[in-house]
C-alpha positions as CSV (number, residue, x, y, z in Angstrom):
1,X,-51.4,-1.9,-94.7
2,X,-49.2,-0.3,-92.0
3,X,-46.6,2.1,-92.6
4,X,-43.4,3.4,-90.3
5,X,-41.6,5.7,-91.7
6,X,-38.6,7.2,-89.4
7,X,-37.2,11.0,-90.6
8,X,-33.7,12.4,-90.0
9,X,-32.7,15.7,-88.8
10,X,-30.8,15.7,-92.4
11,X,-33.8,15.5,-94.2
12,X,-34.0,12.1,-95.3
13,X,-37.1,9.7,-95.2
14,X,-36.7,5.6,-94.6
15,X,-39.4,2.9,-94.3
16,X,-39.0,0.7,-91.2
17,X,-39.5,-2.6,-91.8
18,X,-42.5,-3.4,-89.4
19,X,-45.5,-6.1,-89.1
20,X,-49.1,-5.7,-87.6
21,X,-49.1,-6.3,-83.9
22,X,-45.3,-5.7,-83.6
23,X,-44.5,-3.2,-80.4
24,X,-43.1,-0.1,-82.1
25,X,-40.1,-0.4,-78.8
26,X,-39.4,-3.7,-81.3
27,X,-39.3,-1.9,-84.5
28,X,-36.9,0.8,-83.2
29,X,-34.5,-1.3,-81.5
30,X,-34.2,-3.5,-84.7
31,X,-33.4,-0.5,-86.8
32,X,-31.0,1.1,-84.2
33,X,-33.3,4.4,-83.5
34,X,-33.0,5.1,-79.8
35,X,-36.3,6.1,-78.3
36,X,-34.1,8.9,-76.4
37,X,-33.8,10.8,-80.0
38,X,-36.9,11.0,-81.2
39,X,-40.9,11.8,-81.2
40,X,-43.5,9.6,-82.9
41,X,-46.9,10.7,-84.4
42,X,-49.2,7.6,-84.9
43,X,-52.1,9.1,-87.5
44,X,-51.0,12.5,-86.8
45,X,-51.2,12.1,-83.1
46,X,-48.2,12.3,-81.0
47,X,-47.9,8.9,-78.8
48,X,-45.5,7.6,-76.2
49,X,-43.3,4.3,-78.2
50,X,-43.4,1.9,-74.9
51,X,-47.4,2.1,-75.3
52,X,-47.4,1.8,-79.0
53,X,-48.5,-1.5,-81.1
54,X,-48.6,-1.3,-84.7
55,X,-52.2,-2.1,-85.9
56,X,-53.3,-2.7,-89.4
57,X,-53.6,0.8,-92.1
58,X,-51.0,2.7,-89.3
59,X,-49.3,5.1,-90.6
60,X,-46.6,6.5,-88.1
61,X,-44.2,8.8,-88.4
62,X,-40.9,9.0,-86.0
63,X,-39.1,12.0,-86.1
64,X,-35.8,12.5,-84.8
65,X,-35.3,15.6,-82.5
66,X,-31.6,16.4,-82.6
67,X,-29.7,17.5,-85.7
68,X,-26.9,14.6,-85.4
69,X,-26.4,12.0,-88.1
70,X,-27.5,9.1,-86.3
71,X,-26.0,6.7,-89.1
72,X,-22.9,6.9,-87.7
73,X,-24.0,4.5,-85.3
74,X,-26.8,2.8,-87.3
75,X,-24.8,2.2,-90.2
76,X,-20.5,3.1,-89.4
77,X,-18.2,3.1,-92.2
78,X,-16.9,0.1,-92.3
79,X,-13.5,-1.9,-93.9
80,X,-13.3,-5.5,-93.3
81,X,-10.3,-7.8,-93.7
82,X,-12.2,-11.2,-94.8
83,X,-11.3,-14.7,-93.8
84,X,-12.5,-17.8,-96.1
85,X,-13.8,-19.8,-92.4
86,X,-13.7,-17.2,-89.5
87,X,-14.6,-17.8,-85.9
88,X,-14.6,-14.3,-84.3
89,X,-14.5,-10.4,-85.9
90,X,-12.2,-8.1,-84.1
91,X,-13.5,-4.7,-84.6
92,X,-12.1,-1.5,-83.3
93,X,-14.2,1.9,-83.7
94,X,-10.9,4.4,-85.3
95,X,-11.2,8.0,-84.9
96,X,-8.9,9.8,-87.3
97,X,-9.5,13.7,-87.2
98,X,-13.2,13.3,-86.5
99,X,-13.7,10.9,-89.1
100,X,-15.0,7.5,-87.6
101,X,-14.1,3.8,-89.4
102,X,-15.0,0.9,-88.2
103,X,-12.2,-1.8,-89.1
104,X,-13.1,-5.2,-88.8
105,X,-10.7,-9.0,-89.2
106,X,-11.6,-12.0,-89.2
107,X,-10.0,-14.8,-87.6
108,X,-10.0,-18.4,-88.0
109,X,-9.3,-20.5,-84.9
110,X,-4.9,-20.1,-85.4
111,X,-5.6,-16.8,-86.3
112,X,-8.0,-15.9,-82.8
113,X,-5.3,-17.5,-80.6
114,X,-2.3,-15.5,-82.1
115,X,-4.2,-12.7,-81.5
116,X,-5.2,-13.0,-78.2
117,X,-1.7,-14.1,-76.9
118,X,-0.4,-11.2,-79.1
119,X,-2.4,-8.6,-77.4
120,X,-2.0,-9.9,-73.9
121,X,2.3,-9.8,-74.7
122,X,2.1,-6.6,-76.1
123,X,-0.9,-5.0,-73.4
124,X,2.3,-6.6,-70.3
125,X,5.0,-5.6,-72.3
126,X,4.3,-2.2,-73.5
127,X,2.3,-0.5,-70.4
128,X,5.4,-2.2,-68.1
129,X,2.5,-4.6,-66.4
130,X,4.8,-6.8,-65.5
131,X,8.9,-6.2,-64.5
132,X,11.9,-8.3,-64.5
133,X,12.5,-9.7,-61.0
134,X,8.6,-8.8,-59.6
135,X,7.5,-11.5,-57.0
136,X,4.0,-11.9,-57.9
137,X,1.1,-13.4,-56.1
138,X,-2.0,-14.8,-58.3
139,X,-5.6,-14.7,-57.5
140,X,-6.5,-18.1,-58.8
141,X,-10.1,-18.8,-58.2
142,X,-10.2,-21.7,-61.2
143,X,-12.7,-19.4,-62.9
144,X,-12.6,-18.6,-66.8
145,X,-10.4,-15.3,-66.3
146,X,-7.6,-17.0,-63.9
147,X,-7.5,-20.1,-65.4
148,X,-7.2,-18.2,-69.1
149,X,-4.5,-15.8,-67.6
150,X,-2.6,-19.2,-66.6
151,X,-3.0,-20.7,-69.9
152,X,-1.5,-17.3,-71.4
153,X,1.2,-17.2,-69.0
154,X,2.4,-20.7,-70.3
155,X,1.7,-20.4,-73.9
156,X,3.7,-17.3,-73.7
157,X,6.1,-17.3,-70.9
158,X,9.2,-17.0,-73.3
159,X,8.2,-13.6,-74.8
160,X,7.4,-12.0,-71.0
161,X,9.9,-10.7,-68.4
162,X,11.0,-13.3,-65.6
163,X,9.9,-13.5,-62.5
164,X,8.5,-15.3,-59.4
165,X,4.8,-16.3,-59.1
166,X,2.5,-18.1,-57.0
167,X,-1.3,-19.1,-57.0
168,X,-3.5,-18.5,-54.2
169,X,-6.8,-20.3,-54.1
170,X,-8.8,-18.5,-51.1
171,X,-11.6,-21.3,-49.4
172,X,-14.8,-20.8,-46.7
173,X,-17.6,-20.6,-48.9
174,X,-19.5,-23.2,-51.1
175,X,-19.0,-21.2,-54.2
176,X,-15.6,-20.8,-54.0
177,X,-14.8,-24.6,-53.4
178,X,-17.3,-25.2,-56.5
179,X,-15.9,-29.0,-57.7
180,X,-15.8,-28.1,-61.3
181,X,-13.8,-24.5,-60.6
182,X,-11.5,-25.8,-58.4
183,X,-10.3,-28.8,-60.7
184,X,-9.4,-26.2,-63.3
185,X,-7.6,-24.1,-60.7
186,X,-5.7,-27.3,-59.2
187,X,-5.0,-28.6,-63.1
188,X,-4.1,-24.7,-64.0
189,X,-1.7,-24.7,-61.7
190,X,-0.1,-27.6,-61.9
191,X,0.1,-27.0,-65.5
192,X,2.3,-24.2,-65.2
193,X,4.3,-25.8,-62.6
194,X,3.8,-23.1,-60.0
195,X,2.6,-24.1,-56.7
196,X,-0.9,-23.5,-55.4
197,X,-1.6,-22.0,-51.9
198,X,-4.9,-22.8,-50.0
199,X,-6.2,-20.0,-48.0
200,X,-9.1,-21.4,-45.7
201,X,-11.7,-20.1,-44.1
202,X,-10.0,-20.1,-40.7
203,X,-7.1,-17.8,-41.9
204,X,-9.7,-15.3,-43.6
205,X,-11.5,-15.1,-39.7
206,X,-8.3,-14.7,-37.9
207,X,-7.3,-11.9,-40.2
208,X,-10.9,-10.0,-40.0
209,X,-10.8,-10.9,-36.8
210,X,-14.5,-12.7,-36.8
211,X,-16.7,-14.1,-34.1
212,X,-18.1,-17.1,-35.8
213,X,-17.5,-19.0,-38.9
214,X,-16.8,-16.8,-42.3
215,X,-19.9,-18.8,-43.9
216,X,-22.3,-18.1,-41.4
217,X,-21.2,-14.5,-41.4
218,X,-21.7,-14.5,-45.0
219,X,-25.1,-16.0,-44.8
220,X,-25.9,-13.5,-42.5
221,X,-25.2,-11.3,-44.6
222,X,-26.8,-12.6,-47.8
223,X,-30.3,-13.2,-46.0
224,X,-30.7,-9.4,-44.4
225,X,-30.5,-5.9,-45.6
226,X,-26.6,-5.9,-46.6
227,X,-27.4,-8.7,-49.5
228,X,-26.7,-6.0,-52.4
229,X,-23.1,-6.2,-50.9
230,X,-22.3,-9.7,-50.6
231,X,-20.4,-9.8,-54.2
232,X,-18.3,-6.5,-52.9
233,X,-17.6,-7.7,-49.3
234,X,-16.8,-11.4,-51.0
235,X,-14.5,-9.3,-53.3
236,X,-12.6,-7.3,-50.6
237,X,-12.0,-10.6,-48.2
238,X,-10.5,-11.8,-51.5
239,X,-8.2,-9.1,-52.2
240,X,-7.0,-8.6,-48.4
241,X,-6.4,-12.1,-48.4
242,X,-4.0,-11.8,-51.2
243,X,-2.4,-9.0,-50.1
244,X,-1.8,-11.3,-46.7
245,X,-0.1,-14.2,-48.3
246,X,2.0,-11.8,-51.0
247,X,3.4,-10.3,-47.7
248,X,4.1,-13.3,-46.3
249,X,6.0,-14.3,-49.3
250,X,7.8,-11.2,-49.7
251,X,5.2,-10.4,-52.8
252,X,5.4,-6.8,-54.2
253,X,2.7,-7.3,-57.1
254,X,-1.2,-8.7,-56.4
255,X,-2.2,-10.0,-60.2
256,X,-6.1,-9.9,-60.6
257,X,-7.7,-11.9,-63.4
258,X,-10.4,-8.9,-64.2
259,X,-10.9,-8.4,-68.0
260,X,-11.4,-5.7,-70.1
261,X,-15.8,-6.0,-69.5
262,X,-15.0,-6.3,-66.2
263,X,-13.0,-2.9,-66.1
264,X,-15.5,-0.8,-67.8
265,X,-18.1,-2.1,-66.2
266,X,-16.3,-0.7,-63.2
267,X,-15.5,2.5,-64.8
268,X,-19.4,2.4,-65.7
269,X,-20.0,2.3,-61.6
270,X,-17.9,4.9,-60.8
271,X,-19.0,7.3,-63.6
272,X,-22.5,6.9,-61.9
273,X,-21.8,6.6,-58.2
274,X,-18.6,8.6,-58.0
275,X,-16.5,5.8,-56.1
276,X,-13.0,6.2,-56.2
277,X,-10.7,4.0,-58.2
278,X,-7.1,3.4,-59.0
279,X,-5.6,3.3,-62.5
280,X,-5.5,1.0,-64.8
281,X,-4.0,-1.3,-65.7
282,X,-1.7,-1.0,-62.5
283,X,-2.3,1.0,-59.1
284,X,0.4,1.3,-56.0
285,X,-1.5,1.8,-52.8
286,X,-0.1,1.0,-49.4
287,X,3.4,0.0,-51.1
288,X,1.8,-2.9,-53.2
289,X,1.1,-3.6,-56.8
290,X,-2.0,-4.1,-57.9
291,X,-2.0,-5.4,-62.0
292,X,-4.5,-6.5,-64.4
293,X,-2.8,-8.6,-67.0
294,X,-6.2,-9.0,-68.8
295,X,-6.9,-5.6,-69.2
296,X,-7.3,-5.7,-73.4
297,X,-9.0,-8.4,-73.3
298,X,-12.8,-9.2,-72.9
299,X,-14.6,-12.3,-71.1
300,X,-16.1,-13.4,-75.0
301,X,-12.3,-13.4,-76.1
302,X,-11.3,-15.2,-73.2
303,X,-13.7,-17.9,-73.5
304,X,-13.4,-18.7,-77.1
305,X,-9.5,-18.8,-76.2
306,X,-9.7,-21.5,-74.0
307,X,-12.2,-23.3,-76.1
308,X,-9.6,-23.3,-78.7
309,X,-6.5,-24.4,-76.5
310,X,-7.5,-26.2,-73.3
311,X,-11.3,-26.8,-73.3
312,X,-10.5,-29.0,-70.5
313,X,-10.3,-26.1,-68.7
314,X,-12.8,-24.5,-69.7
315,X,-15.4,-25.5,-67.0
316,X,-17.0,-23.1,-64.4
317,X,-19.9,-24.0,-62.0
318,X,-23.0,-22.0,-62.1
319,X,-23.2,-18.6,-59.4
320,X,-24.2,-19.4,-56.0
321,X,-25.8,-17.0,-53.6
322,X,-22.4,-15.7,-52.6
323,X,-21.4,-14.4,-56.4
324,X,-24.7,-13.7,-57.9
325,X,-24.6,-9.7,-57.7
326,X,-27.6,-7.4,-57.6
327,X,-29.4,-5.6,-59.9
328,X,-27.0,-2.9,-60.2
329,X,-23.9,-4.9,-61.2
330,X,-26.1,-6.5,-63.7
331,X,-26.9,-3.2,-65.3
332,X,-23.3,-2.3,-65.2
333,X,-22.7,-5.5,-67.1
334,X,-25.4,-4.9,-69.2
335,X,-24.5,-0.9,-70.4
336,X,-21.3,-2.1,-71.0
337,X,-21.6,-5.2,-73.5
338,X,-24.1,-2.7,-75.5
339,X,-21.3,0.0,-75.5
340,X,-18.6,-2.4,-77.0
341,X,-21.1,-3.3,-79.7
342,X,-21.7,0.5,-80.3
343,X,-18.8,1.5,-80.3
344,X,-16.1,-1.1,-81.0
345,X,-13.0,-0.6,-79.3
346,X,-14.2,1.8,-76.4
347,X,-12.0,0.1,-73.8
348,X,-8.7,1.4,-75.4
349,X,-10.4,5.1,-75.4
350,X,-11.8,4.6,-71.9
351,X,-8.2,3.3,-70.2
352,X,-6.4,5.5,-72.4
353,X,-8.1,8.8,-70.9
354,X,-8.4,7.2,-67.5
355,X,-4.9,7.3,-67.3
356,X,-4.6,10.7,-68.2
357,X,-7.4,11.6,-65.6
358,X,-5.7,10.2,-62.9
359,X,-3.1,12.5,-63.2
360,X,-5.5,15.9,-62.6
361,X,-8.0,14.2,-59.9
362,X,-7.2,14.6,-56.2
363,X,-4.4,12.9,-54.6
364,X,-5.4,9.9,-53.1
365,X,-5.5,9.4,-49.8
366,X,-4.7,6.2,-47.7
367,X,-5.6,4.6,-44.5
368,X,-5.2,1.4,-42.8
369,X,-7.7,-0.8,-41.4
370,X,-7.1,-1.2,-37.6
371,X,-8.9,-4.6,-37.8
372,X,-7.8,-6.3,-41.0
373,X,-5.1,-3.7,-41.4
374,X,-5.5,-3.4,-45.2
375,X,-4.9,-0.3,-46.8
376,X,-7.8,1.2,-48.3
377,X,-8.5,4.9,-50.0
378,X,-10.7,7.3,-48.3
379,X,-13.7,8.4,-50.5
380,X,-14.3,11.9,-51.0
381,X,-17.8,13.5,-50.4
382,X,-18.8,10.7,-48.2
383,X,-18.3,10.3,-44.6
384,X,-15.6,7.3,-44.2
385,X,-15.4,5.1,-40.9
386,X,-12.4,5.6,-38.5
387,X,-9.7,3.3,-39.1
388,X,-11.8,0.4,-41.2
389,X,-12.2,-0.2,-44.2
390,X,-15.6,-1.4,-45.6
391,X,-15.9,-4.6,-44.9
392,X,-14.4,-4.5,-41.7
393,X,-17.1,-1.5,-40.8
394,X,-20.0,-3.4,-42.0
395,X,-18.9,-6.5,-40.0
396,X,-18.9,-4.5,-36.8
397,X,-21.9,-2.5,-37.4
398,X,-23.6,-5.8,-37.3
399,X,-21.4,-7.2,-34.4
400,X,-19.9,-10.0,-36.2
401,X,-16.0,-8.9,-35.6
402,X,-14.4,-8.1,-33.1
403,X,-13.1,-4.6,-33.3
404,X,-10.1,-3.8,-31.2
């Protein structure tokens, strides 16, 4: 018979529940041990865990190597508010004086939705997201996020500060004209009775100034050695665009639909790659207002929200080569749904000392794009293009602009 047996840096011994033929990566993963914190002898020989399949009369022995009390995580102290027929657990991780508690409710279905339109009232309200008399313009792609921040927007219009919107759908590529995500942004919409404005592919190559078609750029661009930045260069035509029509309409705010995952996963990428980034959940740059209303809460929240209120709604098409990111945004994704379920609640530590950071980094410093003529920051520590901004740079490099 096989034995695991896993041993603390406080002295304690536990029995892993393990099976004959079961990887020991399997074993460790079930019980929350992470390879990173300890060593494993397998019959008194030291072994490497990826390699390692437990075979009948085993006996191994994982030690861990750094004197913490990994329990914390494994097992967190925990207080839970029951609910007789819950759909969804809010937990949040609390830190009082070094002392962590986990603190959990549980929501039925009225229960989930006044807490989601609770938190995004009180996330606008109380950070000053959104002010009396702003003209704002609306990314509103008919996705899950800007349809759900639509839905919120109606359900709770008489508890937010009044002011004047409009939704702007941008066109040109197949993915973004996907039937099932634009009939959610059209109904949307129309729901809030706020009118929807069309940006086609013809005004996104005036303004970038293109030689050909936006789409065959694109393809270009998906098909040769720039394809791990389709999803950013997609994302920065997007956002200029915006800031386009929320000039033309004497705009001062740009609202982005990106959620809480979205945001950390961000703060994930520039933790590892050192790109700069504006605060959250507002940033001025180049005398516009950048929000994002959704910043407290996540894409499984937002989901279940509109499952509950307007399932109708609730349709998005599968991602097409022009939103399905590389392997690096998928590991951003990745790190960060496993950090919320470790530690419950990081988002409100991670924007909290964000802000707090922004105040002791470097100034930022702007420029404007002499092509598209968005303003852009200039990254430090890297050399930065004269006068363009990324997307307008790698459009040139490539000849597919015209750069005056």
């Amino acid at each position: 018979m096989s034995s695991v047996f896993f041993r603390t840096k406080l002295g304690t011994t536990e029995q892993l529940a393990a099976t004959p033929g079961q990887p020991l990566t399997d074993v460790l993963r079930l019980h929350g041990i992470p390879r990173n914190a300890i060593l494993t002898w397998r019959n008194g020989k030291i072994v490497a865990e990826d390699t390692t399949v437990i075979e009948p009369d085993d006996l191994i022995e994982v030690r861990q190597v750094r004197h913490y009390d990994l329990d914390v995580a494994r097992r967190p102290k925990r207080q839970v508010y029951g609910e007789p027929d819950p759909i969804y657990t809010k937990t949040i991780l609390f830190d009082t004086d070094g002392s962590l508690e986990q603190r959990s409710e549980q929501l039925d279905a009225d229960g989930f939705v006044a807490y989601v339109e609770e938190a995004f009232v009180q996330s606008i309200v109380g950070k000053q997201v959104v002010r009396p008399g702003d003209s704002i313009v609306v990314g509103l792609s008919g996705g899950r996020d800007s349809v759900a921040y639509l839905t919120l927007l109606e359900r709770t219009r008489d508890r937010l500060p009044r002011v004047q919107m409009s939704a702007v759908t941008i066109t040109g590529l197949p993915d973004w004209e996907e039937p099932a995500t634009f009939a959610a942004a059209r109904e949307s919409g129309a729901r809030l009775g706020i009118d929807q404005v069309i940006v086609t592919a013809e005004d996104v190559e005036r303004v970038f100034r293109l030689k050909g078609r936006f789409v065959e750029a694109m393809n270009e661009i998906v098909a040769g050695e720039g394809q791990h930045l389709t999803m950013v260069i997609g994302h920065q035509v997007l956002r200029r665009m915006l800031e386009v029509e929320a000039r033309e309409r004497g705009a001062n705010v740009v609202a982005f639909g990106f959620n809480a995952d979205d945001l950390v996963a961000s703060m994930v990428t520039w933790f590892t790659s050192g790109f700069r980034m504006g605060g959250i959940p507002a940033r001025e740059i180049g005398g516009m207002r950048y929000i994002f209303p959704l910043y407290r809460v996540t894409k499984k929240e937002l989901t279940l929200y509109l499952e509950l209120v307007a399932p109708e709604l609730n349709r998005q098409g599968t991602p097409g080569r022009f939103t399905t990111g590389p392997d690096e945004r998928s590991m951003s994704y990745a790190i960060t749904d496993h950090l919320f379920d470790l530690w419950p609640g990081i988002d409100y530590y991670l924007f909290n000392s964000f802000e707090t950071m922004q105040r002791y980094m470097f100034p930022m410093i702007e420029a404007t794009c002499r092509i598209c003529q968005g303003v852009y920051l200039l990254q430090e520590g890297v050399p930065n293009a004269p006068d363009l901004c990324d997307v307008c740079d790698f459009f040139a490099r490539r000849e597919l602009t015209t750069v005056g």
